[in-house]
Backbone as XML, in Angstrom:
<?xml version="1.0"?>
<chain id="A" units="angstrom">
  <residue number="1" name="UNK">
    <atom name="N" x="0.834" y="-1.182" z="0.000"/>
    <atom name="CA" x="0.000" y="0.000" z="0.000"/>
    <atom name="C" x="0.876" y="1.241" z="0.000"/>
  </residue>
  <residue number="2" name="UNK">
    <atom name="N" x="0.699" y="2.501" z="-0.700"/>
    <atom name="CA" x="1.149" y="3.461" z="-0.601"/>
    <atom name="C" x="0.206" y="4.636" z="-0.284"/>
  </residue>
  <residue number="3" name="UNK">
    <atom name="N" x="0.388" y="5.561" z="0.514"/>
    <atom name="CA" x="-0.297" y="6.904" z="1.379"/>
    <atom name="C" x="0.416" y="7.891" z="0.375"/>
  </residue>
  <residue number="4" name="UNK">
    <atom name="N" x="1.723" y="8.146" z="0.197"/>
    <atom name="CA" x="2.478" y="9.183" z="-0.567"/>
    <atom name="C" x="3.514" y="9.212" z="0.816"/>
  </residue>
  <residue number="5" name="UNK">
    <atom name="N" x="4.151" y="10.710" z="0.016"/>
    <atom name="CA" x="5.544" y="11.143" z="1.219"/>
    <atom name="C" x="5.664" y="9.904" z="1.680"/>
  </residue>
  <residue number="6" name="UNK">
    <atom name="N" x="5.823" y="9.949" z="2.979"/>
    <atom name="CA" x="6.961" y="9.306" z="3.736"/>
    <atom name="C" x="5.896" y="8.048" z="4.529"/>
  </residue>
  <residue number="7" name="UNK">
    <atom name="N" x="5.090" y="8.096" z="4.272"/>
    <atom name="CA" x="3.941" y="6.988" z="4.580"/>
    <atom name="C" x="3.886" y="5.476" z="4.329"/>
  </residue>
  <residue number="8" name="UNK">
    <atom name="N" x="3.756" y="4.536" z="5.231"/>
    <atom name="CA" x="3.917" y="3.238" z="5.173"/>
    <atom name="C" x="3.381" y="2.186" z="5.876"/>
  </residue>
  <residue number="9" name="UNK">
    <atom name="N" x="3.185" y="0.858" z="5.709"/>
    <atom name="CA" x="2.701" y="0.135" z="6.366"/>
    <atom name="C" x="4.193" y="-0.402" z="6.947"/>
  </residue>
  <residue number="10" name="UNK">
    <atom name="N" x="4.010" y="-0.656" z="8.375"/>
    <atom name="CA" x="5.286" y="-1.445" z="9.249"/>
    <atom name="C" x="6.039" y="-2.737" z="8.419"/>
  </residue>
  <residue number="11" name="UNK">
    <atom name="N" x="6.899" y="-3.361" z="8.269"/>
    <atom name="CA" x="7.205" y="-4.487" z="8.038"/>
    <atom name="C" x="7.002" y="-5.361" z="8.947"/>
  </residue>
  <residue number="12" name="UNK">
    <atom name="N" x="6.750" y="-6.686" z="8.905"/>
    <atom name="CA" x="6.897" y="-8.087" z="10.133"/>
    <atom name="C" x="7.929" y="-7.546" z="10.934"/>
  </residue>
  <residue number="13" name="UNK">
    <atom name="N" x="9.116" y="-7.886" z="9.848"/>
    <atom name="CA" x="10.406" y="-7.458" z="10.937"/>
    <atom name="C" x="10.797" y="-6.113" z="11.736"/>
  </residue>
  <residue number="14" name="UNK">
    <atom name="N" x="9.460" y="-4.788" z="11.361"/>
    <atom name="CA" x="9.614" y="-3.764" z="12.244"/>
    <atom name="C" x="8.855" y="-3.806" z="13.191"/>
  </residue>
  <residue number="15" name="UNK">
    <atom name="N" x="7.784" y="-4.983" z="13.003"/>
    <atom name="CA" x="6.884" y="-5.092" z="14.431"/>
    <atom name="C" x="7.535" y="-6.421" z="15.378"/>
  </residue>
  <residue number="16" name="UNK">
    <atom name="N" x="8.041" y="-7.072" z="14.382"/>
    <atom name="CA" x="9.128" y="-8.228" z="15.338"/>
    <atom name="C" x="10.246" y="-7.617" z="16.392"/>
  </residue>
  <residue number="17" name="UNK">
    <atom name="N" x="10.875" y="-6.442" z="15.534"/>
    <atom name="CA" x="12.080" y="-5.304" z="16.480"/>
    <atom name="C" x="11.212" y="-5.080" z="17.574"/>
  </residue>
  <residue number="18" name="UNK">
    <atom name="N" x="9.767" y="-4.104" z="17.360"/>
    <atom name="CA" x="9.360" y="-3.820" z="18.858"/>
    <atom name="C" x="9.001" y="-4.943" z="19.352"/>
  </residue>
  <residue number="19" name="UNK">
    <atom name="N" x="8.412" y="-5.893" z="19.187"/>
    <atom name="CA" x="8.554" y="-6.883" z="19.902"/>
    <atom name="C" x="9.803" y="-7.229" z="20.918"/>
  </residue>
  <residue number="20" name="UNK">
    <atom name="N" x="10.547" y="-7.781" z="20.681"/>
    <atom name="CA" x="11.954" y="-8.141" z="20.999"/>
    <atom name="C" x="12.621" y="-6.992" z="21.539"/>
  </residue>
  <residue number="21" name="UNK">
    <atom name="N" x="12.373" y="-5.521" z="21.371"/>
    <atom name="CA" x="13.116" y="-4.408" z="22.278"/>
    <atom name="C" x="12.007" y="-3.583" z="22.903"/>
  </residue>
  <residue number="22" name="UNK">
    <atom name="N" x="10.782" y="-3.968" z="23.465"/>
    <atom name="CA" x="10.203" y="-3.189" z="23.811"/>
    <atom name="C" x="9.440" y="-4.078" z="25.710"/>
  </residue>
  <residue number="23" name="UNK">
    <atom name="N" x="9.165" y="-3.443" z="26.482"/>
    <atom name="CA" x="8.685" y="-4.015" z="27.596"/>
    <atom name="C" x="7.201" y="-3.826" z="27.166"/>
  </residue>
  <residue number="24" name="UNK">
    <atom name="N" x="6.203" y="-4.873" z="27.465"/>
    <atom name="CA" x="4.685" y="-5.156" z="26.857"/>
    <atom name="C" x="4.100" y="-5.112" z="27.705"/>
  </residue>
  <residue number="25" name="UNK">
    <atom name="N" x="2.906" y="-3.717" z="27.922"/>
    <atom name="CA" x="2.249" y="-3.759" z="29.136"/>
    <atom name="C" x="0.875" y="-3.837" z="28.565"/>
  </residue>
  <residue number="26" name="UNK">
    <atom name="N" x="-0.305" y="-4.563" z="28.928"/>
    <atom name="CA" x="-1.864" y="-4.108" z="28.806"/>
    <atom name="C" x="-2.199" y="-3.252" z="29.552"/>
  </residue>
  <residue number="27" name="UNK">
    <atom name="N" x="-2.724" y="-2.044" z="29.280"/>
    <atom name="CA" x="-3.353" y="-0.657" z="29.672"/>
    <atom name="C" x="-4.264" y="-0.260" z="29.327"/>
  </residue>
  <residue number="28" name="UNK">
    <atom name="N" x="-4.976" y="0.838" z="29.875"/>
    <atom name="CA" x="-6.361" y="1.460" z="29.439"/>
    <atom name="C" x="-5.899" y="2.658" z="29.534"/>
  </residue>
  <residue number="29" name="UNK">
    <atom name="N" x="-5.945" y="3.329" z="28.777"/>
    <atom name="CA" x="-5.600" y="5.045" z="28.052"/>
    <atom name="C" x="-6.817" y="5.462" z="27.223"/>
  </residue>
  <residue number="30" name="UNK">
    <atom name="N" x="-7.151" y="6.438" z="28.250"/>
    <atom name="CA" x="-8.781" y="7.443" z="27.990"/>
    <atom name="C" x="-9.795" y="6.317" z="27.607"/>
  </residue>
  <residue number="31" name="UNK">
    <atom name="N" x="-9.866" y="5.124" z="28.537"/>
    <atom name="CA" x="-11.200" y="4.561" z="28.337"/>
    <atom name="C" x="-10.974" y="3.602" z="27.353"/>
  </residue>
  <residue number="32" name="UNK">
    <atom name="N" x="-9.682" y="3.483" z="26.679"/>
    <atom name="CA" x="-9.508" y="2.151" z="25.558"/>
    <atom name="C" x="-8.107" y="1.555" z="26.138"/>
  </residue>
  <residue number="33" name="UNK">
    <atom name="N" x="-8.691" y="0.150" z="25.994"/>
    <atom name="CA" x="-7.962" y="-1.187" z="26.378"/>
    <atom name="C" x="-6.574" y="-1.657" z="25.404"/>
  </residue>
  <residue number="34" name="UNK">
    <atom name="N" x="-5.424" y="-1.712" z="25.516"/>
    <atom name="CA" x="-4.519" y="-2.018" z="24.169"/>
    <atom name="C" x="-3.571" y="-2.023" z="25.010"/>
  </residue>
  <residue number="35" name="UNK">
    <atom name="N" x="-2.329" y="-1.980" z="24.276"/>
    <atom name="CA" x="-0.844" y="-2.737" z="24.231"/>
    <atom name="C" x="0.680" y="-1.686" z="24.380"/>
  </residue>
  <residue number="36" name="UNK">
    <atom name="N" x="0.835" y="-1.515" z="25.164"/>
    <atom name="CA" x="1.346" y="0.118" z="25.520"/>
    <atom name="C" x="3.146" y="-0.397" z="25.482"/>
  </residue>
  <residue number="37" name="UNK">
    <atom name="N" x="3.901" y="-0.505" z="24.374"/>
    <atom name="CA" x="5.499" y="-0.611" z="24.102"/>
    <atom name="C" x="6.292" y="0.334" z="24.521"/>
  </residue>
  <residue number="38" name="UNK">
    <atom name="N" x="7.183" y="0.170" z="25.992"/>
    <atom name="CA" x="7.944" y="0.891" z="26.306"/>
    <atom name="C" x="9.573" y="0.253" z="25.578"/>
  </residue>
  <residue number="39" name="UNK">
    <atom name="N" x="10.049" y="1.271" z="24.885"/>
    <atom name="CA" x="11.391" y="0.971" z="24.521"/>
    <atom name="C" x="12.472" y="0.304" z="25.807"/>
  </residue>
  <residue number="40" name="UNK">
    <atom name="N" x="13.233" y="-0.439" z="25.596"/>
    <atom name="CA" x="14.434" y="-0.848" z="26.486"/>
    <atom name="C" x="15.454" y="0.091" z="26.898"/>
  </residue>
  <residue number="41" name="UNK">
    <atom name="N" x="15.656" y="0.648" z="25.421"/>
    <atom name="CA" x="16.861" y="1.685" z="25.582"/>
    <atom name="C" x="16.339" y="3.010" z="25.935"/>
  </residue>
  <residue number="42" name="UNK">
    <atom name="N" x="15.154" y="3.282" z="25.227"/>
    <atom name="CA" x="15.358" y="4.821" z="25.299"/>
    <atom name="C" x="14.086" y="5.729" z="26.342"/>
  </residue>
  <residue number="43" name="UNK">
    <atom name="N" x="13.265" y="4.598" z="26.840"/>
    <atom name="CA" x="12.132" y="4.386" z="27.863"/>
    <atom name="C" x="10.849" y="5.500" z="26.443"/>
  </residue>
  <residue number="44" name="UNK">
    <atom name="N" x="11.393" y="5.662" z="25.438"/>
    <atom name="CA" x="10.236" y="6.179" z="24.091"/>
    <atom name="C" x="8.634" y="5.071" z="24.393"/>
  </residue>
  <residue number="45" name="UNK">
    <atom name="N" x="7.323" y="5.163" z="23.905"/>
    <atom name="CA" x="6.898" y="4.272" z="24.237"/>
    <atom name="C" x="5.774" y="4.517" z="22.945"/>
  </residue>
  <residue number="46" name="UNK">
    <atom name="N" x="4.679" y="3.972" z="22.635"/>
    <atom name="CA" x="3.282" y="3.441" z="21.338"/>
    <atom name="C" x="2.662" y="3.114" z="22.193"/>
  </residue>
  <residue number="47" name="UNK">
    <atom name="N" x="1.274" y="3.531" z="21.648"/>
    <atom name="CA" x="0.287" y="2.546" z="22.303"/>
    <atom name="C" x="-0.928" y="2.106" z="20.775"/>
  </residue>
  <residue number="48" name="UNK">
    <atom name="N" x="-1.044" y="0.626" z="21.247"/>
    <atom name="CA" x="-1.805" y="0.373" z="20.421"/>
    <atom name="C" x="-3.054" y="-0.331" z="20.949"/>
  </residue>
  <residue number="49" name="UNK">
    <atom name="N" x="-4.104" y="0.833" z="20.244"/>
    <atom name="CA" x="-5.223" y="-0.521" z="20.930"/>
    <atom name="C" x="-6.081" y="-1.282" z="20.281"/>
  </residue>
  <residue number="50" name="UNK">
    <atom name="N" x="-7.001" y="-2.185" z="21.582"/>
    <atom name="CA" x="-6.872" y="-3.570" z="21.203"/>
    <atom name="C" x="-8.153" y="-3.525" z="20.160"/>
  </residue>
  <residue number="51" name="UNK">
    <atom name="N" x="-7.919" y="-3.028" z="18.975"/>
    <atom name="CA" x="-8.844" y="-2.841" z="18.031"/>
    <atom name="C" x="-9.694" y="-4.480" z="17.163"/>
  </residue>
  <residue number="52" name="UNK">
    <atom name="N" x="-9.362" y="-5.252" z="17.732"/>
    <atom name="CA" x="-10.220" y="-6.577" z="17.605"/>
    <atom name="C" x="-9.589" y="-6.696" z="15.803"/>
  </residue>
  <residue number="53" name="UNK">
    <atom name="N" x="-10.975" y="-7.290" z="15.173"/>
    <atom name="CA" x="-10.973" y="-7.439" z="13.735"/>
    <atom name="C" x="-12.451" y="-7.704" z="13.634"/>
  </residue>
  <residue number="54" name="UNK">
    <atom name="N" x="-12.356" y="-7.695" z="12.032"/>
    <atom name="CA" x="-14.293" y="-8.078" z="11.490"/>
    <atom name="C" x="-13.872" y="-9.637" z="10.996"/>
  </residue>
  <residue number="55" name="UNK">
    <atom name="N" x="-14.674" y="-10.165" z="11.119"/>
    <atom name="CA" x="-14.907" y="-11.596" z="10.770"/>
    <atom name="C" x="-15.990" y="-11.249" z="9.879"/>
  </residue>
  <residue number="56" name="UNK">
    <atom name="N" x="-16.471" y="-12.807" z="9.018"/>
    <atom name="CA" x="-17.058" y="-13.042" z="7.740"/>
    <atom name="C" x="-18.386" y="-12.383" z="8.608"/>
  </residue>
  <residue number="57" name="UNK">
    <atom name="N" x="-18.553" y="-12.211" z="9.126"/>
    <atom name="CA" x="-20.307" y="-11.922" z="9.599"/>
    <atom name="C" x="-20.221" y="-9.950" z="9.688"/>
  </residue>
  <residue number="58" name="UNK">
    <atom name="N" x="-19.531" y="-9.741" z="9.527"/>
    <atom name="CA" x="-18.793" y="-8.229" z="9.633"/>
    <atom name="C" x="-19.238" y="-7.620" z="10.962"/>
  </residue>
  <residue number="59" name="UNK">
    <atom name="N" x="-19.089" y="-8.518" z="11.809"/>
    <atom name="CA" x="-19.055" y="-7.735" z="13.366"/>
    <atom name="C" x="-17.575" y="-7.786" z="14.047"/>
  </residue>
  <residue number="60" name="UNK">
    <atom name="N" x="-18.304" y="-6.785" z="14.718"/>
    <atom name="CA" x="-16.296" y="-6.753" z="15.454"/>
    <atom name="C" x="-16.428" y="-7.850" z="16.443"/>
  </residue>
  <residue number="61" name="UNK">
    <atom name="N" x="-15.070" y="-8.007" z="16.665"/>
    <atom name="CA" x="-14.906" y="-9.108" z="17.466"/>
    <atom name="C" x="-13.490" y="-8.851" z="18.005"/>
  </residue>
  <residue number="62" name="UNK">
    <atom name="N" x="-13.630" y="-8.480" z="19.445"/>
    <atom name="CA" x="-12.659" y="-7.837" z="20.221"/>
    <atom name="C" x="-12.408" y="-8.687" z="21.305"/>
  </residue>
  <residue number="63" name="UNK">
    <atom name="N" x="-13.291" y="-9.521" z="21.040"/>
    <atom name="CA" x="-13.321" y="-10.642" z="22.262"/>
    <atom name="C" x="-12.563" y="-11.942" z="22.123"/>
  </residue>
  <residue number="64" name="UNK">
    <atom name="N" x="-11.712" y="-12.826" z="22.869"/>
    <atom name="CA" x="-11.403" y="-14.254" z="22.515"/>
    <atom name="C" x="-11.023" y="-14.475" z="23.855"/>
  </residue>
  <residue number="65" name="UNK">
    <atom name="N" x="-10.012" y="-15.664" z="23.809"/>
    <atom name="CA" x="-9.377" y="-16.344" z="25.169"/>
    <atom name="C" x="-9.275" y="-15.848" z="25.857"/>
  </residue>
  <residue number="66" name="UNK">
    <atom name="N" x="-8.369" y="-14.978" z="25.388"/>
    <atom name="CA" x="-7.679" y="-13.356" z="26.153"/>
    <atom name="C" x="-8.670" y="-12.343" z="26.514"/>
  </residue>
  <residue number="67" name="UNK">
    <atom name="N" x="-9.709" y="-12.326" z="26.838"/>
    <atom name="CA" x="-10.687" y="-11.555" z="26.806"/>
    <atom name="C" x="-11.052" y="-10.039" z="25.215"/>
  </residue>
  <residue number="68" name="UNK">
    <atom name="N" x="-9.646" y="-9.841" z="25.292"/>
    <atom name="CA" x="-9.093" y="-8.348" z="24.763"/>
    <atom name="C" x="-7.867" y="-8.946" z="23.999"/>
  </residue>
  <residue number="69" name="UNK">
    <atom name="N" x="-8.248" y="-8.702" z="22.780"/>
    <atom name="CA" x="-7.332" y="-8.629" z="22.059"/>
    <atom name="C" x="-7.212" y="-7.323" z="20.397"/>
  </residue>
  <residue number="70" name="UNK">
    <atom name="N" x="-6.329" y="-7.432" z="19.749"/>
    <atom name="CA" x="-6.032" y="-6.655" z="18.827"/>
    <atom name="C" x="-5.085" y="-7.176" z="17.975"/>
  </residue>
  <residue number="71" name="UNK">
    <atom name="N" x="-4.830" y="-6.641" z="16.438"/>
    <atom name="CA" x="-4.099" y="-7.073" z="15.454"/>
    <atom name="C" x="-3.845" y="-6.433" z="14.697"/>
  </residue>
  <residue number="72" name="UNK">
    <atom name="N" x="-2.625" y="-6.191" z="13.681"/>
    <atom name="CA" x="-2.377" y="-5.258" z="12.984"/>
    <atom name="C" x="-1.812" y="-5.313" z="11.999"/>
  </residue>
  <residue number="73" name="UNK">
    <atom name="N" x="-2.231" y="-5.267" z="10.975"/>
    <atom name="CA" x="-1.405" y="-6.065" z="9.532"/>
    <atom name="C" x="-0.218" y="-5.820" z="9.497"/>
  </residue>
  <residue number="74" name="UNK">
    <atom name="N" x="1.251" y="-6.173" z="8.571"/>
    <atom name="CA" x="2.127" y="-5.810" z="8.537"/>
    <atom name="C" x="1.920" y="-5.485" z="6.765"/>
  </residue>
  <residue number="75" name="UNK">
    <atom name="N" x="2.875" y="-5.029" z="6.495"/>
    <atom name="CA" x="3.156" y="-5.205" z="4.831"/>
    <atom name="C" x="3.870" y="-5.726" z="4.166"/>
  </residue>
  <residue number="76" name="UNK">
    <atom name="N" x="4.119" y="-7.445" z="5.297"/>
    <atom name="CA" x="5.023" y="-8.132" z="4.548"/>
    <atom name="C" x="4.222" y="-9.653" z="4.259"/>
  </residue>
  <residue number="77" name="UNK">
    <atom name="N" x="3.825" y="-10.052" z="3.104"/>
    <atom name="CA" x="3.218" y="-10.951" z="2.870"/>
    <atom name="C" x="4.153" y="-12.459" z="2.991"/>
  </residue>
  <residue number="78" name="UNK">
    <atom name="N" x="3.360" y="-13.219" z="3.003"/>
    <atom name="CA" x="3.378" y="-14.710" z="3.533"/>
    <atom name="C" x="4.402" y="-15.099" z="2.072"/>
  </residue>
  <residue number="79" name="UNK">
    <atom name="N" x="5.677" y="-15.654" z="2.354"/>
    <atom name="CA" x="6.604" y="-16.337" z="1.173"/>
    <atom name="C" x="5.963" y="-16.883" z="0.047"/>
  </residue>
  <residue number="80" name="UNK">
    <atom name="N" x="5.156" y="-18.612" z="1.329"/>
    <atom name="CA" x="4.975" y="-19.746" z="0.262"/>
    <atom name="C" x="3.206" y="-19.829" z="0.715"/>
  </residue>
  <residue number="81" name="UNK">
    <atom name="N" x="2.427" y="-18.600" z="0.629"/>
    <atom name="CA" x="1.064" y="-18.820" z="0.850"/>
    <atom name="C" x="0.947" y="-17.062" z="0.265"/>
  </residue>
  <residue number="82" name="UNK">
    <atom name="N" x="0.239" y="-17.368" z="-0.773"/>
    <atom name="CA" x="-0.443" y="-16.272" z="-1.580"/>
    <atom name="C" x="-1.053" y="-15.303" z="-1.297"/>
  </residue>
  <residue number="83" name="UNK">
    <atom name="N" x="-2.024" y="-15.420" z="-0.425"/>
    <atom name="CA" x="-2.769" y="-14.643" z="-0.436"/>
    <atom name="C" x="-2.644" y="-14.200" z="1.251"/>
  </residue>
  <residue number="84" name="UNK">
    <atom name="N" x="-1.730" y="-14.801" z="1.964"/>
    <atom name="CA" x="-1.227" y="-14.368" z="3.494"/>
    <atom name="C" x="-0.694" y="-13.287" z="3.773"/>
  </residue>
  <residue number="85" name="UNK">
    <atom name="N" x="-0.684" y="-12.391" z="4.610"/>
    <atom name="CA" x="0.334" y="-11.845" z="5.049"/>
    <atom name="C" x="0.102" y="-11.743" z="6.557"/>
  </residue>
  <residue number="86" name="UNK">
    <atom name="N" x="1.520" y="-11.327" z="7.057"/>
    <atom name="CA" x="1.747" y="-11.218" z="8.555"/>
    <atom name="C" x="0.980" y="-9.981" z="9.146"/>
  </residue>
  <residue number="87" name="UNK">
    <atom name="N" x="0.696" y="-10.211" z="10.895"/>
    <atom name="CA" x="0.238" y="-9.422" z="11.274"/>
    <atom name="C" x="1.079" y="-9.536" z="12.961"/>
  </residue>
  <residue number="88" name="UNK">
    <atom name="N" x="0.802" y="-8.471" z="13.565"/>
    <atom name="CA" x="1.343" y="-8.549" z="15.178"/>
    <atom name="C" x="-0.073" y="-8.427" z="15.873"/>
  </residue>
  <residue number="89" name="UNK">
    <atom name="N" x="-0.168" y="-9.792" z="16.560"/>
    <atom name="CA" x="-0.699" y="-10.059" z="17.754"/>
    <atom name="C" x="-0.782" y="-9.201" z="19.016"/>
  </residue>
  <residue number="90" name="UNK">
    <atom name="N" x="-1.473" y="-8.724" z="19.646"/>
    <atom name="CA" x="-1.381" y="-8.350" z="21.283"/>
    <atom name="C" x="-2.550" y="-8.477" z="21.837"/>
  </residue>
  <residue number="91" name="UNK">
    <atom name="N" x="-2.130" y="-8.515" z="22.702"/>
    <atom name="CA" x="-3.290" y="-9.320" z="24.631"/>
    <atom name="C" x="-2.609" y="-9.518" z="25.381"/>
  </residue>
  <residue number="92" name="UNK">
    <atom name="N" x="-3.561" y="-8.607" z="26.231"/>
    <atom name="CA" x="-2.922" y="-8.929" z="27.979"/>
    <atom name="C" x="-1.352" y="-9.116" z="28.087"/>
  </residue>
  <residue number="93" name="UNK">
    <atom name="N" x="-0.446" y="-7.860" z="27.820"/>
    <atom name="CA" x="0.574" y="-8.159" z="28.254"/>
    <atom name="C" x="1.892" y="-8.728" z="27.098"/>
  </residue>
  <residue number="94" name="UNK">
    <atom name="N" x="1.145" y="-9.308" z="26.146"/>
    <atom name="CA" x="1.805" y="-9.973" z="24.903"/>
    <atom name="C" x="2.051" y="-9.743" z="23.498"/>
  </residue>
  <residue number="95" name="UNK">
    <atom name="N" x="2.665" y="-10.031" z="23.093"/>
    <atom name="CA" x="2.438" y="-9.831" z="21.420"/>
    <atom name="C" x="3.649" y="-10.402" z="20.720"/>
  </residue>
  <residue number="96" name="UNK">
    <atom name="N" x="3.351" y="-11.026" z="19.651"/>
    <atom name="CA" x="3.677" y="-11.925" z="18.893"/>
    <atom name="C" x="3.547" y="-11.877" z="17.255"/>
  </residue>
  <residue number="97" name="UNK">
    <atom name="N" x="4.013" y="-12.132" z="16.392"/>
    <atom name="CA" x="3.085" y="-12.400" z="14.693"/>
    <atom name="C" x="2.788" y="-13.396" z="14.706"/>
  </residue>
  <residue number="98" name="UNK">
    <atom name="N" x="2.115" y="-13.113" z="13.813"/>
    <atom name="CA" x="1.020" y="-14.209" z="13.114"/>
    <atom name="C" x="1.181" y="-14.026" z="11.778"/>
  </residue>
  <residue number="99" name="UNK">
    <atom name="N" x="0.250" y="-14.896" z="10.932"/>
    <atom name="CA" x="-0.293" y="-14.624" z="9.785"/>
    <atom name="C" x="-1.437" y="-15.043" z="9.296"/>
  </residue>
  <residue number="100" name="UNK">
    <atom name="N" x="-1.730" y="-14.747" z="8.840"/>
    <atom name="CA" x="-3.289" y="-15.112" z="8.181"/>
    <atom name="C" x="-3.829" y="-14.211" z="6.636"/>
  </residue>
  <residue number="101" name="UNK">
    <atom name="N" x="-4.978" y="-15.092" z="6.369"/>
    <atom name="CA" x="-5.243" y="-14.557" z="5.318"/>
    <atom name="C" x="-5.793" y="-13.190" z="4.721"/>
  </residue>
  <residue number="102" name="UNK">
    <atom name="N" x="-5.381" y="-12.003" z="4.072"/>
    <atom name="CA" x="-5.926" y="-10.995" z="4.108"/>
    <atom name="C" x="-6.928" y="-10.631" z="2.840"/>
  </residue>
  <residue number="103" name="UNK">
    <atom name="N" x="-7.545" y="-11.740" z="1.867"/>
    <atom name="CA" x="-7.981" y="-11.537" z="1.213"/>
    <atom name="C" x="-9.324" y="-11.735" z="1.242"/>
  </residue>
  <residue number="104" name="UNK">
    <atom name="N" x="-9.634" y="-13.285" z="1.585"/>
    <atom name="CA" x="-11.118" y="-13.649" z="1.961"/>
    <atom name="C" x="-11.962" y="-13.565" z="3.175"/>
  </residue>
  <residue number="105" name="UNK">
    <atom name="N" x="-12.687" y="-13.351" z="3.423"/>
    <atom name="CA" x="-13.486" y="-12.927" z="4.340"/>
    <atom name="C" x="-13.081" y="-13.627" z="5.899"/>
  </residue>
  <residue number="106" name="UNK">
    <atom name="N" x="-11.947" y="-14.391" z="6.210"/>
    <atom name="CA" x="-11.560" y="-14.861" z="7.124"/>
    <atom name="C" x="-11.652" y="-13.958" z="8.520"/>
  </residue>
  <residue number="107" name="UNK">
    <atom name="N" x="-10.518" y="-12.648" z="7.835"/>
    <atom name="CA" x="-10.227" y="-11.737" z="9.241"/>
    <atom name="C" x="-9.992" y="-10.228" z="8.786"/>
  </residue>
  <residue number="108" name="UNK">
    <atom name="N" x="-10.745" y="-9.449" z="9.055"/>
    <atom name="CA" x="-10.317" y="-7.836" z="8.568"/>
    <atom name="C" x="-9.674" y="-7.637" z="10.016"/>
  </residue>
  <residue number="109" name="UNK">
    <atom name="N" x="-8.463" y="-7.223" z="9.938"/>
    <atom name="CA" x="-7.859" y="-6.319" z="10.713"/>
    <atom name="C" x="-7.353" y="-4.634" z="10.576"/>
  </residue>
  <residue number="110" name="UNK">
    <atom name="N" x="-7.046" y="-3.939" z="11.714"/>
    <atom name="CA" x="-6.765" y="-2.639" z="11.325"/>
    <atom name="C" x="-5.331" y="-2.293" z="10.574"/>
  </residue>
  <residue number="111" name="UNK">
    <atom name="N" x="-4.972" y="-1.158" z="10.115"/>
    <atom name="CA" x="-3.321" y="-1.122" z="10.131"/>
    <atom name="C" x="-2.909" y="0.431" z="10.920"/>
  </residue>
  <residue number="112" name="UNK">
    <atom name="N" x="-1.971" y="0.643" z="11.032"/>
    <atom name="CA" x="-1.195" y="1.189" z="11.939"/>
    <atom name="C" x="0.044" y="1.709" z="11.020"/>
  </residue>
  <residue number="113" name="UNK">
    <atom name="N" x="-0.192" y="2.954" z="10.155"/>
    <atom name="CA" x="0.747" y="3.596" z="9.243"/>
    <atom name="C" x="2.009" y="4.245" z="9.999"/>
  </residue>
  <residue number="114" name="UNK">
    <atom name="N" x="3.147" y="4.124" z="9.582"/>
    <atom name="CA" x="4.423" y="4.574" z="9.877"/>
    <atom name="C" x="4.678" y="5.516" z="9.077"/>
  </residue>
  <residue number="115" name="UNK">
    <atom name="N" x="5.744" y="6.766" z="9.255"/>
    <atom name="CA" x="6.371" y="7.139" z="8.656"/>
    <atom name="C" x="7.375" y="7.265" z="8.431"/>
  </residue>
  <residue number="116" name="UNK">
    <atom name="N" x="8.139" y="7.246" z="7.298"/>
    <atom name="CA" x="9.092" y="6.337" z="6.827"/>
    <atom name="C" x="10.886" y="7.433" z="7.267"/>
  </residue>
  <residue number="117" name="UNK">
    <atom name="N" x="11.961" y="7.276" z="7.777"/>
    <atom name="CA" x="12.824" y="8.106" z="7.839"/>
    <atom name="C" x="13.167" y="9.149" z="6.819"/>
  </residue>
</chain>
């Protein structure tokens, strides 16, 4: 996807970095529930919240195991599966990738635009 200027969707491996350098807290900021990344090094911090996804029935669905969860596409698609691409996981405390399918009615998730150096 392109926005223009300096606009972008994250890569796997830029949501894998915060993963791996960031401390993962679940928080509520002004009344919304999500995933609050404090840097290691530089105590900088994101918050993302737990914006669920639409499923084939097109209701949100913010709810699972985890009570609260959220997801966020990346813009790096799946190698040896076509129509996949990766996304970062968070709940309660966690977050992880995934992947799944972004074409058929499986899972709409949100995205979360960067801007680019």
């Amino acid at each position: 996807m392109k926005w223009g200027g300096k606009w972008r969707m994250p890569s796997s491996g830029q949501f894998q970095e915060l993963i791996d350098n960031s401390i993962c807290k679940w928080v509520k900021l002004n009344d919304v529930e999500g995933q609050l990344f404090i840097s290691k090094a530089n105590g900088n911090s994101i918050f993302l919240p737990a914006a669920g996804c639409r499923l084939e029935s097109d209701q949100p669905n913010n709810k699972g195991a985890d009570n609260l969860w959220g997801g966020y596409w990346s813009g790096t698609r799946h190698s040896m599966k076509e129509y996949y691409a990766y996304h970062l996981r968070i709940s309660d405390g966690k977050a992880k990738m995934e992947y799944d399918n972004m074409w058929g009615v499986v899972m709409g998730l949100p995205i979360r635009p960067v801007a680019a150096p």
